[in-house]
C-alpha positions in Angstrom: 21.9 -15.2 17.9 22.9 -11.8 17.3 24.6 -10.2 14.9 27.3 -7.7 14.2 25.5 -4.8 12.0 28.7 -3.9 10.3 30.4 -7.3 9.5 27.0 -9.3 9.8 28.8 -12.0 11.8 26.9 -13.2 14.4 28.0 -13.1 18.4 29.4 -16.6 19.9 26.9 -17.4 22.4 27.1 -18.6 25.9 28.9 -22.2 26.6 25.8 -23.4 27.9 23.7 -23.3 24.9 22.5 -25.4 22.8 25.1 -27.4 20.3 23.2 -25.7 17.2 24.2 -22.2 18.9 27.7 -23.0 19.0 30.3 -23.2 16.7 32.3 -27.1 15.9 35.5 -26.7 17.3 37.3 -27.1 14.4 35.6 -23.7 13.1 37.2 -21.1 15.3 40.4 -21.4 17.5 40.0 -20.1 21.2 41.1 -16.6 20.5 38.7 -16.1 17.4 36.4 -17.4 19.8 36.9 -15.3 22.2 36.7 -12.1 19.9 33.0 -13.4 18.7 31.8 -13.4 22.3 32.6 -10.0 23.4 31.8 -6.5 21.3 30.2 -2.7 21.8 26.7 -1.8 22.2 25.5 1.3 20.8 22.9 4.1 20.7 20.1 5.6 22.7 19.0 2.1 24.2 22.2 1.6 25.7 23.0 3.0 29.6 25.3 5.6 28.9 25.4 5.4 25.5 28.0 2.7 24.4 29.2 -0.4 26.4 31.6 -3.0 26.2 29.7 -6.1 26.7 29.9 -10.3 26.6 27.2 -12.5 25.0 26.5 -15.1 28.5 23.5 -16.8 27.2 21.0 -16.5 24.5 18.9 -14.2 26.8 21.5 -12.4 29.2 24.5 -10.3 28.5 27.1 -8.4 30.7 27.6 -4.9 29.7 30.9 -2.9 31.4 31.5 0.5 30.9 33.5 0.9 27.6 36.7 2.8 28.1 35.7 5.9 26.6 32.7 6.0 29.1 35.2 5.4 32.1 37.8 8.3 31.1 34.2 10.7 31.4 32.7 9.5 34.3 36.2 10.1 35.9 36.3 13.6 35.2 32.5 14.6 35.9 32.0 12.4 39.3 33.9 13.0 41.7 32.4 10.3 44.7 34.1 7.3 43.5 31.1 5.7 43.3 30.5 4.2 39.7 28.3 1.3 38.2 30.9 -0.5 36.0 29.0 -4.0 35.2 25.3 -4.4 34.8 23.5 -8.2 34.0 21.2 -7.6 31.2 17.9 -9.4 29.9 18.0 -9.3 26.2 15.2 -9.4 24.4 16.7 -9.3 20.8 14.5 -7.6 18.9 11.1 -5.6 18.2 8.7 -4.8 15.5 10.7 -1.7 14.9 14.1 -3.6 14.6 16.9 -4.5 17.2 19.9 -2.6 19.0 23.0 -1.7 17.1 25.8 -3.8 18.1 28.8 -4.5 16.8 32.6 -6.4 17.5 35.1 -4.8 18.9 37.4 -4.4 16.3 34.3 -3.5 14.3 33.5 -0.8 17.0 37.4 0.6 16.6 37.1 1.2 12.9 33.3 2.5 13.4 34.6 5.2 15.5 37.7 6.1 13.5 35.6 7.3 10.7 33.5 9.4 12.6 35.8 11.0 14.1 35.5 9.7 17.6 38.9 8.9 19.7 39.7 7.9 22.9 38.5 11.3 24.3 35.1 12.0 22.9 33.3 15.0 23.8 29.6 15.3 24.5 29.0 16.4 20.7 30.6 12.6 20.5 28.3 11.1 22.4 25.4 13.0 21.0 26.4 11.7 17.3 26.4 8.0 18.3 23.0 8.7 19.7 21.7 9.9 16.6 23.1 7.3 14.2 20.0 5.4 14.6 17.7 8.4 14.9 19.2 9.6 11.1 19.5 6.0 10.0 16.9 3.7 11.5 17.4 1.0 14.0 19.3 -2.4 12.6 16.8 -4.3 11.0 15.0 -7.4 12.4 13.8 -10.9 11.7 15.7 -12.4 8.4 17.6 -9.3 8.1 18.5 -9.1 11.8 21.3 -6.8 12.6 21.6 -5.0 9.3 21.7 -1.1 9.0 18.6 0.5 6.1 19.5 2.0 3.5 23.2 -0.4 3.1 23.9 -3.2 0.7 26.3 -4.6 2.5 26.8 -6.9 -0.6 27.7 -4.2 -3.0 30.1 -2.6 -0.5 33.8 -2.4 -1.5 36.4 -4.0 -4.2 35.8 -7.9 -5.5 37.8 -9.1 -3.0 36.0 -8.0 -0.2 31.8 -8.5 -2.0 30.7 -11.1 0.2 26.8 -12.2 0.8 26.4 -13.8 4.0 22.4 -14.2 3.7 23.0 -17.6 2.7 24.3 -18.7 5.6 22.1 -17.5 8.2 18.8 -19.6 9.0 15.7 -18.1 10.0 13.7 -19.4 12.5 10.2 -17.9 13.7 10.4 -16.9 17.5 12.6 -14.3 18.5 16.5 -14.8 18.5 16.1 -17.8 16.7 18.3 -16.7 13.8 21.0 -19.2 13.3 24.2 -19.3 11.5 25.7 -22.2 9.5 28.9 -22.3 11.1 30.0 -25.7 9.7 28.7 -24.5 5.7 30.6 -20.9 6.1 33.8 -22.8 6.9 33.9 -25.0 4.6 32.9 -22.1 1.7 35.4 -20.0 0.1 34.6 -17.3 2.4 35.8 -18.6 5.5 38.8 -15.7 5.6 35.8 -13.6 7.1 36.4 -15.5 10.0 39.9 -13.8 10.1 40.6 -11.7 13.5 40.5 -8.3 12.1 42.8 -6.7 15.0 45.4 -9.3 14.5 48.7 -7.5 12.1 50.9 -9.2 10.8 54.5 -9.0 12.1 56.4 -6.4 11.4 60.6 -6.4 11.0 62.7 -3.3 12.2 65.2 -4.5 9.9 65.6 -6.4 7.0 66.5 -10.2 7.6 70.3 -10.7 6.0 69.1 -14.3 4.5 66.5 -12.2 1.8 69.3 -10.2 1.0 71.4 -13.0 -0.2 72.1 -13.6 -3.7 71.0 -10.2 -4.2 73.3 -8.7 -5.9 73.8 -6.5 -8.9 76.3 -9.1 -10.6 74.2 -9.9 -13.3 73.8 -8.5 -16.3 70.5 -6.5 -16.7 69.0 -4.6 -19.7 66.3 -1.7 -20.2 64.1 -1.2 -17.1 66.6 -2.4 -14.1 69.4 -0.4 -15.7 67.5 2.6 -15.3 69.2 5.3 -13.2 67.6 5.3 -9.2 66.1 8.6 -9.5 64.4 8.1 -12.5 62.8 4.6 -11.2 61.9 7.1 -8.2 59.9 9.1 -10.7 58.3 6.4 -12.3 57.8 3.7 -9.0 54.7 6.5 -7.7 52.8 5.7 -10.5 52.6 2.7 -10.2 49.3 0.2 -8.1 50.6 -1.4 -5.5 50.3 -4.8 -7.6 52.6 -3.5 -10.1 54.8 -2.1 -7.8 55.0 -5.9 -6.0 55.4 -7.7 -9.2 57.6 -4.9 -10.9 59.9 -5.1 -7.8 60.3 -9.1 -8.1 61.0 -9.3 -11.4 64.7 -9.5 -11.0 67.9 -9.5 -8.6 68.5 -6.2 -9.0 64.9 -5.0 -8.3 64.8 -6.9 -5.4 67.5 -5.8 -4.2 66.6 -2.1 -4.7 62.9 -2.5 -2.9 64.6 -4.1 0.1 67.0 -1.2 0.7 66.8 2.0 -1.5 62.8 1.7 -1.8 61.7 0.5 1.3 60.0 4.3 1.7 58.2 3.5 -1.0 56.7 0.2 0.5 56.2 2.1 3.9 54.4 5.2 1.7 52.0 2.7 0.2 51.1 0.7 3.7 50.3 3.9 5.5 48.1 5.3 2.5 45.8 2.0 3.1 44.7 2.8 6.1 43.5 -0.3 7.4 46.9 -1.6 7.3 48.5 -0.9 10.5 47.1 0.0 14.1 44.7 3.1 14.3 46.0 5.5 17.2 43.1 7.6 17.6 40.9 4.7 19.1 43.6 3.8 21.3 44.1 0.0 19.0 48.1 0.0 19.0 47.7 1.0 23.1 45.6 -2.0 23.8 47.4 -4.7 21.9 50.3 -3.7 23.8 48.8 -3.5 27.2 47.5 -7.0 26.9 50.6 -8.0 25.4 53.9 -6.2 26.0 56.2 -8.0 23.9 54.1 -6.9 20.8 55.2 -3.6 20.7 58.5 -5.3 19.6 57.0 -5.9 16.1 53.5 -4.3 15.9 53.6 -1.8 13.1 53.5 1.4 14.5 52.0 4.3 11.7 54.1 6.9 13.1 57.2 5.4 15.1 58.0 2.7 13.3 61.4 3.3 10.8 61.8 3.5 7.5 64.7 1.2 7.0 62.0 -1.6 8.8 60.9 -4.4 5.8 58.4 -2.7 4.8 58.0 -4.2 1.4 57.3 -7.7 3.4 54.8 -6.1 5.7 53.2 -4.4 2.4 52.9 -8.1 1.0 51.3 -9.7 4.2 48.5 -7.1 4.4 47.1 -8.4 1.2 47.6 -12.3 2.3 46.4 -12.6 5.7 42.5 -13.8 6.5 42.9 -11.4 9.6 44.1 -8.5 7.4 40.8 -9.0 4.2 38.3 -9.1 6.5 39.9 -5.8 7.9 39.8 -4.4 4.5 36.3 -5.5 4.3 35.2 -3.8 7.7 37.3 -0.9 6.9 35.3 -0.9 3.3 31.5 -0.9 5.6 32.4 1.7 7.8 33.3 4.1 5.1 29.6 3.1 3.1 28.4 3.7 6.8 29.7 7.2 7.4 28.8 8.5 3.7 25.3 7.8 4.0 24.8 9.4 7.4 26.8 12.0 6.0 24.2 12.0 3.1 20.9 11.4 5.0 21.9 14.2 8.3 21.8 17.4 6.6 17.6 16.1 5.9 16.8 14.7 9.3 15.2 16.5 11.5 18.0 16.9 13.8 19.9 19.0 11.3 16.5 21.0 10.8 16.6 21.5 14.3 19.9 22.4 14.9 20.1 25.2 12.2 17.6 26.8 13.1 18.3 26.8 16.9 22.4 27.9 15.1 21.3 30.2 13.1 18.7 32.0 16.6 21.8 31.7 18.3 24.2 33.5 15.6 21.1 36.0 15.2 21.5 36.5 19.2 25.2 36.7 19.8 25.8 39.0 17.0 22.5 41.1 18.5 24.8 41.4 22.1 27.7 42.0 20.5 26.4 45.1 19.0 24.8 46.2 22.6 28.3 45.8 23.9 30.0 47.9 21.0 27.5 50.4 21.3 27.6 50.9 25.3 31.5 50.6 24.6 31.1 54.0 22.4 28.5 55.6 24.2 30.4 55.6 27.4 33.5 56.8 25.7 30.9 59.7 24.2 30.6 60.5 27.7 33.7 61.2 28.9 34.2 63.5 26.2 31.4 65.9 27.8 28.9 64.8 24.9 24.9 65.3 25.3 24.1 61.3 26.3 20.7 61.8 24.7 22.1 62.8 21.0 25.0 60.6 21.4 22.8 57.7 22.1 20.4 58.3 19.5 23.5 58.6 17.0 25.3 55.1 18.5 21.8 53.5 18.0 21.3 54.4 14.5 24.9 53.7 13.7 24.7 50.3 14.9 21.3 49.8 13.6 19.6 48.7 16.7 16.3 48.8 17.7 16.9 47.5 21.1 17.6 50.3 23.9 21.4 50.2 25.1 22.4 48.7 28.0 23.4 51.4 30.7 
């Protein structure tokens, strides 16, 4: 089986496998099912870099060109003529490791934090090829599919620690890794199974019925009573927890987060991140091109208004299975960036690359100094002036060594 190297869940394999391949039914619905079959393959082993692909068997896969790879190929090739699908042998893995491939929500949040959108450049591509020249390949055998050098266990808040090694079975023989479907569902970490592209709904409005009985009737004391700009003052500083349980405490509090403060709750949802759509890899787009109607109540970061129920949407986040394993992805990618961040600078393609910058810098400052002094010299010579003097005086102003140009 193979397995996602950021959230370590494995691939969904073919229909025609084996029974110990597949998952019970009672494990995944048809759409989590279908998200486990289908991811991104990444890095230099991969035809053109990075693919969209689908797991067919437990030896062959069907790559497609991944979006990204389409929008390039469009502008370079101009003959219409473009190998979109490919049928793949897979061989799993080698002494040196296996490829890196990942989901496809994993893939989304992968490329947000390096920087890599809808539009990459070359530089883009170049990058993805050296994660696993900086890094390593994913590791094999017991380990397969996990990055060196990341603890995937030790990776993010308490909520979102989990160790999956437990649950996957080794088996000597290559690809013969298997994963205890039926033991991870029934184990308290089954939310990993969440869909982590699935938001929850979000409300342009806020529903009259959780406005009713709201009112400021009652008689409050300290805290409630305190005048709205001063709670504005003092609702910042509060965790998003505290906020939540703060803001339910009473009628009147209520009532205040679900009109007056539903900035706030929007405020705190955009600065999680994870929390709604991510534009720059084109998520929002895609849910809404396979599914119209969602743009009706998919959170949008930018678009979407302020007076919306934001403090519901806030509250859902944190509930959702789809919405922690999310979180926990979200939590990888960032451990993933910082240590190629960490490990770059003293790889040998940043050795490289200064000092082919810095011969480069050394050259174009070099020309520029040819061109300033031909610039001066001919101005010299229209004003009548001995070229051979003049020239010597240019070049010793400019400090070249170099004859000028003529």
């Amino acid at each position: 089986m193979i397995t996602c190297s950021i959230c370590l869940l494995p691939f969904l394999a073919g229909d025609n496998e084996p029974s110990e391949c597949q998952a019970p039914p009672q494990v995944l619905s048809a759409v989590q099912a279908r998200y486990l079959k289908t991811g991104v393959a990444i890095g230099v082993r991969v035809p053109d870099v990075i693919y969209s692909l689908e797991i067919l068997s437990a030896y062959f896969i069907s790559l497609m060109l991944y979006e990204i790879n389409l929008r390039m190929i469009e502008e370079i090739n101009h003959t219409g003529r473009i190998l979109e699908a490919m049928f793949v042998f897979w061989e799993f893995e080698h002494r040196n490791g296996t490829a890196f491939i990942v989901h496809n929500a994993c893939a989304n949040i992968f490329r947000h934090h390096l920087g890599i959108g809808m539009k990459p450049s070359y530089d883009d591509l170049i990058k993805l090829c050296e994660i696993e020249q900086v890094l390593g390949s994913p590791k094999g055998g017991k380990l397969a599919g996990r990055m060196q050098g990341l603890n995937y266990e030790d990776i993010g808040p308490v909520g979102c620690k989990i160790d999956l090694r437990p649950f996957w079975e080794y088996r000597v023989g290559r690809g013969c890794n298997r994963f205890l479907w039926t033991e991870f569902f029934e184990s308290p970490l089954s939310w990993a199974l969440g869909k982590p592209d699935t938001f929850p709904k979000f409300y342009s409005t806020v529903n009259g019925e959780r406005l009713k009985n709201l009112d400021q009737s009652e008689k409050q004391k300290g805290f409630p009573t305190l005048p709205i700009d001063i709670l504005n003052l003092i609702i910042p500083l509060l965790s998003t927890k505290d906020y939540i349980n703060v803001m339910s405490t009473c009628r009147t509090l209520r009532l205040i987060a679900l009109t007056e403060f539903q900035a706030h709750a929007r405020k705190r949802v955009l600065s999680l991140r994870w929390a709604t759509p991510l534009l720059d890899v084109g998520e929002f787009d895609e849910a809404v091109k396979q599914n119209p109607k969602t743009s009706e109540w998919l959170a949008h970061p930018i678009n979407a208004p302020d007076t919306g129920d934001w403090i519901l949407y806030l509250s859902h986040v944190h509930r959702t299975n789809g919405m922690r394993a999310r979180r926990r992805i979200w939590y990888i990618c960032e451990a993933f960036k910082e240590l190629y961040d960490e490990k770059y600078p003293k790889s040998l393609y940043a050795r490289n690359i200064s000092t082919a910058r810095r011969q480069l810098e050394n050259n174009l400052r070099k020309s520029q100094l040819n061109v300033e002094a031909h610039r001066r010299l001919m101005h010299l010579s229209e004003l009548g002036w001995e070229q051979n003097s003049a020239h010597a005086k240019v070049k010793a102003d400019m400090g070249l060594d170099s004859p000028i140009p003529m």
